[in-house]
C-alpha positions as protocol buffer text, in pm:
chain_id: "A"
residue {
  index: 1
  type: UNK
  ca { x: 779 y: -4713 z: 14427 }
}
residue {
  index: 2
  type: UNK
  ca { x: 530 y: -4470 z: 14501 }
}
residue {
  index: 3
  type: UNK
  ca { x: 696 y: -4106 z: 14370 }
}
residue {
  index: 4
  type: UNK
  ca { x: 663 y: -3856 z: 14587 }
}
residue {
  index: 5
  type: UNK
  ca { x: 635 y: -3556 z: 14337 }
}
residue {
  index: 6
  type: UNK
  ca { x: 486 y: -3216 z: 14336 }
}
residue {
  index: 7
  type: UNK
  ca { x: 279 y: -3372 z: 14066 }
}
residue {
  index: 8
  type: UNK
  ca { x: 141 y: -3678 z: 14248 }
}
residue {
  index: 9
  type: UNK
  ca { x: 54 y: -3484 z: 14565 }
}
residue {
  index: 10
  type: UNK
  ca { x: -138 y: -3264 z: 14318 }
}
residue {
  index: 11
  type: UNK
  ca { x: -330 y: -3528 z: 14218 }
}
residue {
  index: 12
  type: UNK
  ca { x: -427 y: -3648 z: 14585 }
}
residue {
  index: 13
  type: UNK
  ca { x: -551 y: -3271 z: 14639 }
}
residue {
  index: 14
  type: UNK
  ca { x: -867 y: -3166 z: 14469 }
}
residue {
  index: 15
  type: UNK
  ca { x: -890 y: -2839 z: 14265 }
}
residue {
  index: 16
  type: UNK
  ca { x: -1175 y: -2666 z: 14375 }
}
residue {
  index: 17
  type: UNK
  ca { x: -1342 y: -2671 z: 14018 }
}
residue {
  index: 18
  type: UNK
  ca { x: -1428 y: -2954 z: 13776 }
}
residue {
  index: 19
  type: UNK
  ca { x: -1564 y: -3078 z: 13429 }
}
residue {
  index: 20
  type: UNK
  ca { x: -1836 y: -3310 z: 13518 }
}
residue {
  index: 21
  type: UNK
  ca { x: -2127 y: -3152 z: 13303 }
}
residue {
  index: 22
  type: UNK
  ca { x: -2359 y: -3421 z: 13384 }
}
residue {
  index: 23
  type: UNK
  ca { x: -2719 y: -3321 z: 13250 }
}
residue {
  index: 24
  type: UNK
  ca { x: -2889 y: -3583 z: 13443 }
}
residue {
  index: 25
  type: UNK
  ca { x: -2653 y: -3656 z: 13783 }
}
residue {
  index: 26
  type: UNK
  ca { x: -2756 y: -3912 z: 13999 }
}
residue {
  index: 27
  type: UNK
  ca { x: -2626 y: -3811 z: 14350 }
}
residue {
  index: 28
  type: UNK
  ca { x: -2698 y: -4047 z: 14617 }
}
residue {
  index: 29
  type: UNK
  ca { x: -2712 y: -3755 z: 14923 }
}
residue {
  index: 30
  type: UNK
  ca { x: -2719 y: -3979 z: 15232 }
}
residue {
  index: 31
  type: UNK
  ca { x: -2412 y: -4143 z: 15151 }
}
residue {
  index: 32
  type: UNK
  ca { x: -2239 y: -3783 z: 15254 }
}
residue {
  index: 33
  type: UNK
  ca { x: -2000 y: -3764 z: 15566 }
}
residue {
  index: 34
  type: UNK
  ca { x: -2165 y: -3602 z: 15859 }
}
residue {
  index: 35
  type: UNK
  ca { x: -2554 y: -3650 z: 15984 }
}
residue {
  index: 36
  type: UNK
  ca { x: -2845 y: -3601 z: 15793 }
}
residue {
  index: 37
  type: UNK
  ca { x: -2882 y: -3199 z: 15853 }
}
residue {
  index: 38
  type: UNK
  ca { x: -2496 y: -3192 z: 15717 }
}
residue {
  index: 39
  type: UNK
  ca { x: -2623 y: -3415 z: 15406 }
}
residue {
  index: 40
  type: UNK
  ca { x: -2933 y: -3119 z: 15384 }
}
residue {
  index: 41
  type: UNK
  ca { x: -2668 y: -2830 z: 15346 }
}
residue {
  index: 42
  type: UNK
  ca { x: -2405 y: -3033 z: 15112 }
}
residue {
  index: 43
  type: UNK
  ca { x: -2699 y: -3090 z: 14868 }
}
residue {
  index: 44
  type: UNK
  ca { x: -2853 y: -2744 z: 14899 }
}
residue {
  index: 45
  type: UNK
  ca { x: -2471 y: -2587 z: 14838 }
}
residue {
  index: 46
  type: UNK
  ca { x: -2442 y: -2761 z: 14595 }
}
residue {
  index: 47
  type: UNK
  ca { x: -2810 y: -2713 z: 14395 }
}
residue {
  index: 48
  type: UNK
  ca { x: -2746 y: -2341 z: 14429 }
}
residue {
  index: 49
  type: UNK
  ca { x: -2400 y: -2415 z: 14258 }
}
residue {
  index: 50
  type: UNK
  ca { x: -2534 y: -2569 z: 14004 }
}
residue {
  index: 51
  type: UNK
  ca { x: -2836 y: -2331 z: 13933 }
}
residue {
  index: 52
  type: UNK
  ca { x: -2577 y: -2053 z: 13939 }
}
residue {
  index: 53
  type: UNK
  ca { x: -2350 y: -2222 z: 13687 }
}
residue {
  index: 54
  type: UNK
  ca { x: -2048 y: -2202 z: 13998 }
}
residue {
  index: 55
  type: UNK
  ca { x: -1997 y: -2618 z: 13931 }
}
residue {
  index: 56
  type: UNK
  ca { x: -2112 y: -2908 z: 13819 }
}
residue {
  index: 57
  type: UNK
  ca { x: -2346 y: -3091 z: 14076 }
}
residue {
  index: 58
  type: UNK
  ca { x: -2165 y: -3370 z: 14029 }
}
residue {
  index: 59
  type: UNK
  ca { x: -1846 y: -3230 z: 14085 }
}
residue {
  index: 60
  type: UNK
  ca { x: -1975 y: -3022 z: 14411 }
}
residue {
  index: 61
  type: UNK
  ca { x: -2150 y: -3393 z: 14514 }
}
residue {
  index: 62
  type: UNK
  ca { x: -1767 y: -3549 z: 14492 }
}
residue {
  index: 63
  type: UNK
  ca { x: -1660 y: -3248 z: 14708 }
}
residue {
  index: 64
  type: UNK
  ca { x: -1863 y: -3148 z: 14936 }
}
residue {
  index: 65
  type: UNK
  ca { x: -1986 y: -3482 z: 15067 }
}
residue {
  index: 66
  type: UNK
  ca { x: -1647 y: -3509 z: 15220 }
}
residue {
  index: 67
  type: UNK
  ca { x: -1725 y: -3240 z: 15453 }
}
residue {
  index: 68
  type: UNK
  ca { x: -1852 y: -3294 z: 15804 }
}
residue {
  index: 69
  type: UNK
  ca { x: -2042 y: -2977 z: 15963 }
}
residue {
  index: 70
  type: UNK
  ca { x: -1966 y: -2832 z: 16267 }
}
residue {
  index: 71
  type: UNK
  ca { x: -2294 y: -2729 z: 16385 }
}
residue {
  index: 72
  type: UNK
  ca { x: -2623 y: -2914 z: 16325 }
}
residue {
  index: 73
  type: UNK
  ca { x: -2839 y: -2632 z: 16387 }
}
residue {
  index: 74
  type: UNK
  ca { x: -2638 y: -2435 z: 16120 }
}
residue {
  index: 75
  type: UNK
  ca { x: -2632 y: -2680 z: 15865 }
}
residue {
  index: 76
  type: UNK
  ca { x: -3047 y: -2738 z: 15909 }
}
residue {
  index: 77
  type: UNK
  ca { x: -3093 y: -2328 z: 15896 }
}
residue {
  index: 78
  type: UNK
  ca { x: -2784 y: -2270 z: 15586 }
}
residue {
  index: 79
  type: UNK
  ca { x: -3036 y: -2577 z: 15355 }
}
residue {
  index: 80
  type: UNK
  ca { x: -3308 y: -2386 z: 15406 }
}
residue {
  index: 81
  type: UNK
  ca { x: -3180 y: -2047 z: 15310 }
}
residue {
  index: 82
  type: UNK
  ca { x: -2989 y: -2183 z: 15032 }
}
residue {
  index: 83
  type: UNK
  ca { x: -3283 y: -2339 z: 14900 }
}
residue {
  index: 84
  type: UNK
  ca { x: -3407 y: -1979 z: 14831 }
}
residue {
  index: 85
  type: UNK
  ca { x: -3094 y: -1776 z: 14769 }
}
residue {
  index: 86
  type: UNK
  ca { x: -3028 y: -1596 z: 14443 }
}
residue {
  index: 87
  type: UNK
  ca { x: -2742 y: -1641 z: 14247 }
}
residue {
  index: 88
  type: UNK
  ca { x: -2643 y: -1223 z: 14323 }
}
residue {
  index: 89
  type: UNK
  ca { x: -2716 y: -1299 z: 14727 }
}
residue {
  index: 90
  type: UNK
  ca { x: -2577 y: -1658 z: 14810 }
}
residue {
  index: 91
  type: UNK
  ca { x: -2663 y: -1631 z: 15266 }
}
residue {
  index: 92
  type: UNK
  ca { x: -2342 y: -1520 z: 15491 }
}
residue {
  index: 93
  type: UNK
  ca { x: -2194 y: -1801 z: 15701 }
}
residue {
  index: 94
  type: UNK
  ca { x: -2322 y: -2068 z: 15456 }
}
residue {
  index: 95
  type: UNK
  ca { x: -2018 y: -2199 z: 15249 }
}
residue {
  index: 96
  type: UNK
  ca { x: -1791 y: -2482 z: 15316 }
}
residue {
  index: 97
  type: UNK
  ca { x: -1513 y: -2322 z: 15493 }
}
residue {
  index: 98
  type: UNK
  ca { x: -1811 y: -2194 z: 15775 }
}
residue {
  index: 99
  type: UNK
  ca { x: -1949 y: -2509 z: 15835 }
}
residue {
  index: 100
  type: UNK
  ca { x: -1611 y: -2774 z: 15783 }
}
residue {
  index: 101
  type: UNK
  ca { x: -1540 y: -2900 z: 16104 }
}
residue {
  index: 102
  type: UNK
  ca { x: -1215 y: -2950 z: 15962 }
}
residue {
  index: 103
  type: UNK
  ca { x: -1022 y: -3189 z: 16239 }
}
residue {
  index: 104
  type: UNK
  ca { x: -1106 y: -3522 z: 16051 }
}
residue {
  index: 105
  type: UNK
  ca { x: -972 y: -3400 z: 15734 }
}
residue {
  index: 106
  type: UNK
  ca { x: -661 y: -3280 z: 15863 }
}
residue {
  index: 107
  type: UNK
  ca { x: -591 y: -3590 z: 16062 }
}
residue {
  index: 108
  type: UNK
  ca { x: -694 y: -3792 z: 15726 }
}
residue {
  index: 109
  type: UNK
  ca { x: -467 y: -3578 z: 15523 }
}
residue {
  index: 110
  type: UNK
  ca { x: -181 y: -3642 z: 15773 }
}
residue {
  index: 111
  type: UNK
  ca { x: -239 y: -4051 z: 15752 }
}
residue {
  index: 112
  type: UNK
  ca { x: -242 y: -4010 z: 15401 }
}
residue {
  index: 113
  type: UNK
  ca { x: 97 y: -3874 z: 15373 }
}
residue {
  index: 114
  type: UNK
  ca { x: 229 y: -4100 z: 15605 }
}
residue {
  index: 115
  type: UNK
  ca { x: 88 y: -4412 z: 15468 }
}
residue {
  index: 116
  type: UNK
  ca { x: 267 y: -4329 z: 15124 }
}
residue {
  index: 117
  type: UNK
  ca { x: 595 y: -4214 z: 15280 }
}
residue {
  index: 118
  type: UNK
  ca { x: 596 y: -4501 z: 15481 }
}
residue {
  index: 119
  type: UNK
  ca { x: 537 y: -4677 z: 15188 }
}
residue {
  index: 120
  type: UNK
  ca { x: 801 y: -4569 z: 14995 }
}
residue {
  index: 121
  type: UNK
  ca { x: 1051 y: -4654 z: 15326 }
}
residue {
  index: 122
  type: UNK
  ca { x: 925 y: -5016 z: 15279 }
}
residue {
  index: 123
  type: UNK
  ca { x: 1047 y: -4988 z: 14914 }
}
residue {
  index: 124
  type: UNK
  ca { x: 1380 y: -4869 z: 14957 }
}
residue {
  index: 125
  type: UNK
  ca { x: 1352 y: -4476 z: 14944 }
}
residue {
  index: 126
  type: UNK
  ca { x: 1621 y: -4348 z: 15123 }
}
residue {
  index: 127
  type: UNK
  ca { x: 1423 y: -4035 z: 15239 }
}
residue {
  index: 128
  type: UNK
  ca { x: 1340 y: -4070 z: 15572 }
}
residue {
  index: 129
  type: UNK
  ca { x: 916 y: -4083 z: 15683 }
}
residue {
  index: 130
  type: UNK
  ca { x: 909 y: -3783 z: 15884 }
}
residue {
  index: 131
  type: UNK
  ca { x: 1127 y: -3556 z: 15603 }
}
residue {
  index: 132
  type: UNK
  ca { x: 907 y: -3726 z: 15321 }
}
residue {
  index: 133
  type: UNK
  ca { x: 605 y: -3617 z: 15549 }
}
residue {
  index: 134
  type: UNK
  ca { x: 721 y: -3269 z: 15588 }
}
residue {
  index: 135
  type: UNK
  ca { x: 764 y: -3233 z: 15215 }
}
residue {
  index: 136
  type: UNK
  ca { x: 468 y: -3314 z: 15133 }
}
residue {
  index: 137
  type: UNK
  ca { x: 338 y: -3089 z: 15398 }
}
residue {
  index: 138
  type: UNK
  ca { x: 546 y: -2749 z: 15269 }
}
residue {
  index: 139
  type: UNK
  ca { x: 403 y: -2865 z: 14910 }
}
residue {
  index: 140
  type: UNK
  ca { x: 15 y: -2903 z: 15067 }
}
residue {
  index: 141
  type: UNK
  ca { x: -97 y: -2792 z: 15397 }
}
residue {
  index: 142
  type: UNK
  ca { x: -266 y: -3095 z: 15550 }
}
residue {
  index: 143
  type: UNK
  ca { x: -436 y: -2767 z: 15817 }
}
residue {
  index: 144
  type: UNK
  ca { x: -603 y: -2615 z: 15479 }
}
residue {
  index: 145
  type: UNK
  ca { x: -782 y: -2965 z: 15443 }
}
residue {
  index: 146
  type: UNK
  ca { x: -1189 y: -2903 z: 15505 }
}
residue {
  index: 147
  type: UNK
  ca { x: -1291 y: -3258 z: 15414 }
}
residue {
  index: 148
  type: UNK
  ca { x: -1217 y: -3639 z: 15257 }
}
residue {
  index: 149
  type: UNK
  ca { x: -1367 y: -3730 z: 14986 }
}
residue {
  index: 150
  type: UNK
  ca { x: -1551 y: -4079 z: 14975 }
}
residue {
  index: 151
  type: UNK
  ca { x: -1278 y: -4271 z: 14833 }
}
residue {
  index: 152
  type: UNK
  ca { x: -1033 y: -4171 z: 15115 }
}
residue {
  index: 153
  type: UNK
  ca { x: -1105 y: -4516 z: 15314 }
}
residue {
  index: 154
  type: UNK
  ca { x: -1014 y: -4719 z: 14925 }
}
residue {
  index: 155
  type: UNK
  ca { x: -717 y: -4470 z: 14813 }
}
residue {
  index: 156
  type: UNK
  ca { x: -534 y: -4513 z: 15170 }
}
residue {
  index: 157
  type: UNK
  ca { x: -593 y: -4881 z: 15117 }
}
residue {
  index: 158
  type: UNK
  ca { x: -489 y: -4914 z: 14775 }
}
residue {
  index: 159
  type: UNK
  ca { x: -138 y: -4709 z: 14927 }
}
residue {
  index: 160
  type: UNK
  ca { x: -70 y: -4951 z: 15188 }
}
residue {
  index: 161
  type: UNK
  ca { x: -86 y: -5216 z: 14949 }
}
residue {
  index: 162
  type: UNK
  ca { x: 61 y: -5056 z: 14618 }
}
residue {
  index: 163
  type: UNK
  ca { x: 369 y: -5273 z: 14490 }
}
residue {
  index: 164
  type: UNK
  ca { x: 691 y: -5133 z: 14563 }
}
residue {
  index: 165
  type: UNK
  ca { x: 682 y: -5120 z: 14166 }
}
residue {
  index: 166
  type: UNK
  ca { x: 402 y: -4870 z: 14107 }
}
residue {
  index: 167
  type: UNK
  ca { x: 523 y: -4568 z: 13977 }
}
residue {
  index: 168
  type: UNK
  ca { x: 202 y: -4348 z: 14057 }
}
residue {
  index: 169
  type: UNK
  ca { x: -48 y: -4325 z: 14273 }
}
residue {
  index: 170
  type: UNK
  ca { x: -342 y: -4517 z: 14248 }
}
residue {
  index: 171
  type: UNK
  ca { x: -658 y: -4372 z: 14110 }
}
residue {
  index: 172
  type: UNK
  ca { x: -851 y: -4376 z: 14356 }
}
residue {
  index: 173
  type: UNK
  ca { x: -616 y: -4096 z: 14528 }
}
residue {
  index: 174
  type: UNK
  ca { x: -694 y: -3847 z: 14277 }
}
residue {
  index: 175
  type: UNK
  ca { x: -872 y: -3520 z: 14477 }
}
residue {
  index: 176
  type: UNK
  ca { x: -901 y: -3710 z: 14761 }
}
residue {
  index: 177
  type: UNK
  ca { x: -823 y: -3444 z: 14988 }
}
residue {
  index: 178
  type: UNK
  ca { x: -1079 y: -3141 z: 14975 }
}
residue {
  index: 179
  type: UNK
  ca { x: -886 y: -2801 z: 15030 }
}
residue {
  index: 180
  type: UNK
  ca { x: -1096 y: -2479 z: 15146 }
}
residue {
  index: 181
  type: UNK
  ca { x: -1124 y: -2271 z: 14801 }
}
């Protein structure tokens, strides 16, 4: 059965920092959530992270893809001043936690937990869904969730159909949740 353990919830959550030193990333930007001007800013934020030695571009890519923008219009006008900010003077209003629009990560957060509580209800745990879902919820906020990583859709897939005998999560849940910093 899927454990529910301070330790595996850790593991769906990503840590705001990462070891990906990739000299020569190959980040596919379009493939981002949100529209093209949200795809502008992720790439820019991260660029800027990367020139200023903050992260790993390919570790901001896995990130900050997952984020959907709020505002268009902000998103076009924070790429554009990013583009040019110094690593002393990064632009006010530009950073992930401005421009989430947050909702679809917290309601993806909340399946998430669900799915593997219900889960391990299928398989015999005798904690009920809704306490299993609260615990995980006093361990990790789902409401400080800013955005889902690509591999949500494949990690809440690979839960549903995990055998009752797996005794971790899959892979594919690991950071799948992006947390404001």
């Amino acid at each position: 059965m899927i454990r529910v353990l301070v330790v595996i919830t850790a593991m769906i959550l990503f840590s705001c920092s990462g070891s990906n030193n990739s000299s020569s990333p190959n980040v596919d930007w379009s493939k981002g959530r949100g529209d093209a001007a949200c795809h502008e800013w992720q790439q820019a934020y991260c660029e800027v992270g990367a020139k200023c030695a903050a992260a790993a571009l390919n570790d901001c890519a896995n990130q900050y893809q997952g984020i959907v923008c709020n505002s268009d219009t902000t998103a076009a006008n924070c790429a554009t001043t990013l583009g040019s900010a110094s690593c002393s003077a990064l632009p006010a209003g530009c950073n992930a936690t401005d421009l989430a629009n947050a909702t679809t990560a917290v309601a993806g957060c909340n399946q998430l937990y669900t799915a593997i509580c219900t889960h391990n209800a299928n398989c015999g745990s005798p904690t009920a869904v809704d306490a299993c879902v609260s615990q995980l919820q006093a361990q990790n906020d789902c409401n400080k969730a800013i955005g889902l990583e690509l591999g949500f859709e494949t990690c809440l897939s690979k839960v549903n159909a995990a055998a009752c005998s797996a005794s971790e999560q899959p892979s594919e849940c690991k950071n799948v949740i992006v947390n404001a910093p």
